[in-house]
Backbone as JSON Lines, residues from 0, in Angstrom:
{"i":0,"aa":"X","n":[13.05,-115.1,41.22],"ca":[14.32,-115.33,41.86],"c":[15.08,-114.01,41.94]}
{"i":1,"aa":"X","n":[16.24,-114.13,42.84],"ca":[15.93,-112.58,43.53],"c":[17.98,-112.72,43.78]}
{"i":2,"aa":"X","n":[19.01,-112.44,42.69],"ca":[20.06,-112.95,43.11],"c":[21.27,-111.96,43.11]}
{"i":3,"aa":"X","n":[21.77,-111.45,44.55],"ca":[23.1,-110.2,44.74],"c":[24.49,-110.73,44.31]}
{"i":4,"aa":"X","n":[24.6,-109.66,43.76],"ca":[26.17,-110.13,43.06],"c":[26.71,-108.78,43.41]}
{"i":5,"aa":"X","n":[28.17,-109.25,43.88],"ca":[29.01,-108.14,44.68],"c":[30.4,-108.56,43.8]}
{"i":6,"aa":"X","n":[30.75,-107.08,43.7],"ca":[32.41,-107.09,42.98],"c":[33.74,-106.7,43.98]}
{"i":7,"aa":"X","n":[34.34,-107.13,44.4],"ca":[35.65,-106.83,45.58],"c":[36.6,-106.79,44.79]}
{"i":8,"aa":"X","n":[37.94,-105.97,45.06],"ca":[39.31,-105.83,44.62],"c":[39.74,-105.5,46.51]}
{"i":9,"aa":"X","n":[39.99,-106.99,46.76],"ca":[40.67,-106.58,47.81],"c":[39.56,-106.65,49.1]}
{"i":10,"aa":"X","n":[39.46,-105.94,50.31],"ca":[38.25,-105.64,50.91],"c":[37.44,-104.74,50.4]}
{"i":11,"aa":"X","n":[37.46,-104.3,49.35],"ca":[36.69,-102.54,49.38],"c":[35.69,-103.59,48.11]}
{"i":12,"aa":"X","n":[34.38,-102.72,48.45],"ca":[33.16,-103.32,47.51],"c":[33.1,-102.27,47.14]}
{"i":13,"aa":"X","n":[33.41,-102.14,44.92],"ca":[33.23,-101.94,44.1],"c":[31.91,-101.74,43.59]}
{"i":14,"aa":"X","n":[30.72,-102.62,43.61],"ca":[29.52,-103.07,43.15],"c":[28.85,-103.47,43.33]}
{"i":15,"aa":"X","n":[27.66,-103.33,43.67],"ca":[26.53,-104.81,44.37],"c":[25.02,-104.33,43.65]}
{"i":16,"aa":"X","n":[24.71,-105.2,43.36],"ca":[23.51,-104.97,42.49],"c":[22.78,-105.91,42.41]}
{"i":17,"aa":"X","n":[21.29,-106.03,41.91],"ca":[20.51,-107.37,42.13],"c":[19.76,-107.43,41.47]}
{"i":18,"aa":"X","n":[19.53,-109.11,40.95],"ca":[19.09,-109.07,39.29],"c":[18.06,-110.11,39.94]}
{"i":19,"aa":"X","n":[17.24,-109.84,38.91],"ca":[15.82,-111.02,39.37],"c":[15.55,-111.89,37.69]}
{"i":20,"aa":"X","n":[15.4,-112.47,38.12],"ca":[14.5,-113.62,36.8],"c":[13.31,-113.99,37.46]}
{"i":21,"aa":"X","n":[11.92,-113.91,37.0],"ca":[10.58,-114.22,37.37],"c":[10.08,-114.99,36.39]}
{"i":22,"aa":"X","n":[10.61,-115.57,35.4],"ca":[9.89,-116.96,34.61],"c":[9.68,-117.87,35.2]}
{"i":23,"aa":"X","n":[9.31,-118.27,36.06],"ca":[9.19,-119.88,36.24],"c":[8.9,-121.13,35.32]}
{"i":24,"aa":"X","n":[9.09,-120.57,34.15],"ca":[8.87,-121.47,33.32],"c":[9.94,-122.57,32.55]}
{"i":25,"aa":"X","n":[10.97,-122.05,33.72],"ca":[12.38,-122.11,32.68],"c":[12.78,-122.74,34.15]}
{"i":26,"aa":"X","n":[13.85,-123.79,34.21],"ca":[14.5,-124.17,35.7],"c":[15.18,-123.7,36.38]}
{"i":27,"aa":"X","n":[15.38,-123.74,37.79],"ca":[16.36,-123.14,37.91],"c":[17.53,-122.81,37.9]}
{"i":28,"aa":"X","n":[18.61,-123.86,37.24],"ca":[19.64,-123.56,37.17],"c":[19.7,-122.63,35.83]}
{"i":29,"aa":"X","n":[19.01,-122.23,35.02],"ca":[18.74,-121.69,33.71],"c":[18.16,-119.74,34.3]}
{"i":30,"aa":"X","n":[17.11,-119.95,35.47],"ca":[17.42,-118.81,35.61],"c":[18.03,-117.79,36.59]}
{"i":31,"aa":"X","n":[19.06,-118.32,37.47],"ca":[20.39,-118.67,37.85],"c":[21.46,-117.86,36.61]}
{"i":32,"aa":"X","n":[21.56,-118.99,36.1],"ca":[22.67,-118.35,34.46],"c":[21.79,-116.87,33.82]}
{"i":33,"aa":"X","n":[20.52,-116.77,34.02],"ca":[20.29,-115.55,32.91],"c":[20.69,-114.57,34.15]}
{"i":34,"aa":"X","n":[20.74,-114.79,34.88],"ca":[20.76,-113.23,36.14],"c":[22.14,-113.22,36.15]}
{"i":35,"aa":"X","n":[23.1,-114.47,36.02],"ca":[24.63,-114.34,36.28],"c":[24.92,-113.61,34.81]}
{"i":36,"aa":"X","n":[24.52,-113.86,33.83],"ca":[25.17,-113.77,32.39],"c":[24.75,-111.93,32.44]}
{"i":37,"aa":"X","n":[22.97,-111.5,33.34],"ca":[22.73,-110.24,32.71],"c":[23.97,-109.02,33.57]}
{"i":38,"aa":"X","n":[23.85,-109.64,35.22],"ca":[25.26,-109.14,35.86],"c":[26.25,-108.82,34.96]}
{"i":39,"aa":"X","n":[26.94,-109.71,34.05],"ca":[28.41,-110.03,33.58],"c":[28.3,-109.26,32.23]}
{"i":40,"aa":"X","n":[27.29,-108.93,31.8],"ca":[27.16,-108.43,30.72],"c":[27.22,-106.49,31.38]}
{"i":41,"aa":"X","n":[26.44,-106.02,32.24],"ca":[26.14,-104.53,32.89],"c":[27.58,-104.44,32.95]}
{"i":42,"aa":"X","n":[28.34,-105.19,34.03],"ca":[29.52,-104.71,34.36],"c":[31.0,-104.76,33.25]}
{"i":43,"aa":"X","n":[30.55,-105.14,32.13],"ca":[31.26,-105.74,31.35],"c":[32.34,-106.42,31.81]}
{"i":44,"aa":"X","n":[32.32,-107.66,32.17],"ca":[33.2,-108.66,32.79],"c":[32.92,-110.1,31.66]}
{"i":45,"aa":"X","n":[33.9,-110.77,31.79],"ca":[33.5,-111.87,31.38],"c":[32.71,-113.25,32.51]}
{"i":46,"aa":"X","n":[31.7,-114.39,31.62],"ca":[31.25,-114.89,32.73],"c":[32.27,-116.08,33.14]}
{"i":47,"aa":"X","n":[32.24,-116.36,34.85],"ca":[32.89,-116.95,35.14],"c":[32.71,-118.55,34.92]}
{"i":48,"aa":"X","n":[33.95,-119.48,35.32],"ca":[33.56,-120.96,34.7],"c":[32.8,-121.56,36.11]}
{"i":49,"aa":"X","n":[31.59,-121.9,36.29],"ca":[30.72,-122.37,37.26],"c":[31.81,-123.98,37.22]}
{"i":50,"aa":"X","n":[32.04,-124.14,38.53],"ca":[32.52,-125.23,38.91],"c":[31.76,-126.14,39.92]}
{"i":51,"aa":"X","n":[31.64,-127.78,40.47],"ca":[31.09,-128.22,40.95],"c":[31.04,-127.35,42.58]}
{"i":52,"aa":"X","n":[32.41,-126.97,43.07],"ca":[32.64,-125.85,43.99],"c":[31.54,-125.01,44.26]}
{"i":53,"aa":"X","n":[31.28,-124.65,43.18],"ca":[30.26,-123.75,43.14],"c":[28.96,-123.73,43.58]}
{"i":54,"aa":"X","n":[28.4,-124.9,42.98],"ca":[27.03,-125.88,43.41],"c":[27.24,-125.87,44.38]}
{"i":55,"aa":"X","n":[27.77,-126.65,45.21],"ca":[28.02,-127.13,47.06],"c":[28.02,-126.23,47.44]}
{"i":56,"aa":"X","n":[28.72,-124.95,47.46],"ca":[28.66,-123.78,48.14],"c":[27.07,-123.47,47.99]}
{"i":57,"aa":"X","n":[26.78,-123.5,46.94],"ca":[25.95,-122.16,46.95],"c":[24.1,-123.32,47.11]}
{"i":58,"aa":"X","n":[24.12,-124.19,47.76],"ca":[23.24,-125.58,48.45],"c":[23.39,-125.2,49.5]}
{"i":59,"aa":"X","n":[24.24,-124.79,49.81],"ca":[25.03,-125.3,51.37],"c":[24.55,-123.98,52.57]}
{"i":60,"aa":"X","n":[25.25,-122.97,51.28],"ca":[25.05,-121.15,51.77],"c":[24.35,-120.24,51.46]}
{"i":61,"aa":"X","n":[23.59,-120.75,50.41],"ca":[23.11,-119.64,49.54],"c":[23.74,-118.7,49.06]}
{"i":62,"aa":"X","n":[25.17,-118.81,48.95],"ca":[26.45,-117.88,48.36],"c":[27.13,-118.87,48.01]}
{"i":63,"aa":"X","n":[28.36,-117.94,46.67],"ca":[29.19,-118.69,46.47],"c":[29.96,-117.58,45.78]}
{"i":64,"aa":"X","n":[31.03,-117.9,45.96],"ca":[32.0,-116.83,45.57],"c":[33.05,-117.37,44.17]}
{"i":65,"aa":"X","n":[33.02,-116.04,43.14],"ca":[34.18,-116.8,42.05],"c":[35.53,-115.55,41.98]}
{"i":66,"aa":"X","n":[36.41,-116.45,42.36],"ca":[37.78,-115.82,42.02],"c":[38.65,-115.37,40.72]}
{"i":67,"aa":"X","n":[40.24,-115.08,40.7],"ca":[40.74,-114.58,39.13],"c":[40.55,-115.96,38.56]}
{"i":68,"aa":"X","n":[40.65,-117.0,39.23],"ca":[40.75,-118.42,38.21],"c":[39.65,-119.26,37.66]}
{"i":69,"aa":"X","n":[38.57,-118.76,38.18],"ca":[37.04,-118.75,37.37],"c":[36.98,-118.01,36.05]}
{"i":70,"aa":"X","n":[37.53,-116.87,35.76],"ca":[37.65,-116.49,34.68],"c":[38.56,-116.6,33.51]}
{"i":71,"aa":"X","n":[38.47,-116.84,32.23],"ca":[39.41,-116.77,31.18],"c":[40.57,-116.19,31.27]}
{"i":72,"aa":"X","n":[39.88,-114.86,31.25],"ca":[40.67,-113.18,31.18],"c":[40.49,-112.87,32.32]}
{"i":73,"aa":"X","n":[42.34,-112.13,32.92],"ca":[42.15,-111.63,34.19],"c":[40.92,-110.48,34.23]}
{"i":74,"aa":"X","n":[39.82,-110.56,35.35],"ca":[39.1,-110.11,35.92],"c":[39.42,-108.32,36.54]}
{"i":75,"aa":"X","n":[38.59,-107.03,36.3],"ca":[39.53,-105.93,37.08],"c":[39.05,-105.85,38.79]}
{"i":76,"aa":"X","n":[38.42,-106.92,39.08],"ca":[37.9,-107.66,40.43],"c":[38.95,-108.71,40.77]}
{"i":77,"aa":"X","n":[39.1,-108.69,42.17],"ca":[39.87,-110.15,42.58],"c":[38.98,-111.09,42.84]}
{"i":78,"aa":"X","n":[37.59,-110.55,43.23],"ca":[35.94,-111.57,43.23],"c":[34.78,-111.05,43.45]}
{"i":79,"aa":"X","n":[33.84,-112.18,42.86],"ca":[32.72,-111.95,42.41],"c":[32.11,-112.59,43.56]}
{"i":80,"aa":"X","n":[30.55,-112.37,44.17],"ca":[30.53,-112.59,45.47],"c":[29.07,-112.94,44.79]}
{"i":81,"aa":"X","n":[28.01,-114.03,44.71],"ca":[26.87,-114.45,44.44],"c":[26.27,-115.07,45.26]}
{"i":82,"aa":"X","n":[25.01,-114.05,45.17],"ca":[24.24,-114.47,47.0],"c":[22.54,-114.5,46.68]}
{"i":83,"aa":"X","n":[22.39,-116.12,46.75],"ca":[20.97,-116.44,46.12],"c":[20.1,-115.41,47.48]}
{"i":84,"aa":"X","n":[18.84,-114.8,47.11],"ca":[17.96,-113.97,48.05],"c":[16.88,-114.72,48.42]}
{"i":85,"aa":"X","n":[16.59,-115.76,47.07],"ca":[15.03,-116.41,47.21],"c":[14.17,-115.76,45.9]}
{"i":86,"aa":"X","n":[13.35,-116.89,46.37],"ca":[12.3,-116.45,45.07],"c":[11.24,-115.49,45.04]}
């Protein structure tokens, strides 16, 4: 699995980088979370709260975007931009 994650403050892109998980042994919403968690960990951010929002979008688009209110702690991003590539 093959998944871009982009950082914005505003229009201007900050970050984009792309993390893969190749276990198939593990499901996918599991390796999904290890590529979001290894993102959130590089950039030191905290991870955001996955909402049902989230799912539908990202079925629907193969993206899904998380804002300041996905996170705990204000974010030094206004959003996080997650864009499934495929497996």
């Amino acid at each position: 699995m093959k998944v871009e994650f982009s950082l914005y403050r505003g229009k201007i892109l900050l970050q984009t980088e792309i993390e893969e998980c190749n276990d198939y042994s593990i499901p996918f919403n599991m390796r999904l979370q290890n590529c979001l968690e290894e993102f959130c960990r590089k950039c030191d951010a905290d991870l955001p709260i996955w909402m049902s929002n989230n799912t539908k979008e990202l079925a629907a688009f193969h993206l899904t975007t998380f804002s300041e209110e996905h996170f705990l702690r204000k974010p030094f991003f206004d959003r996080l931009v997650l864009k499934f590539l495929g497996d």
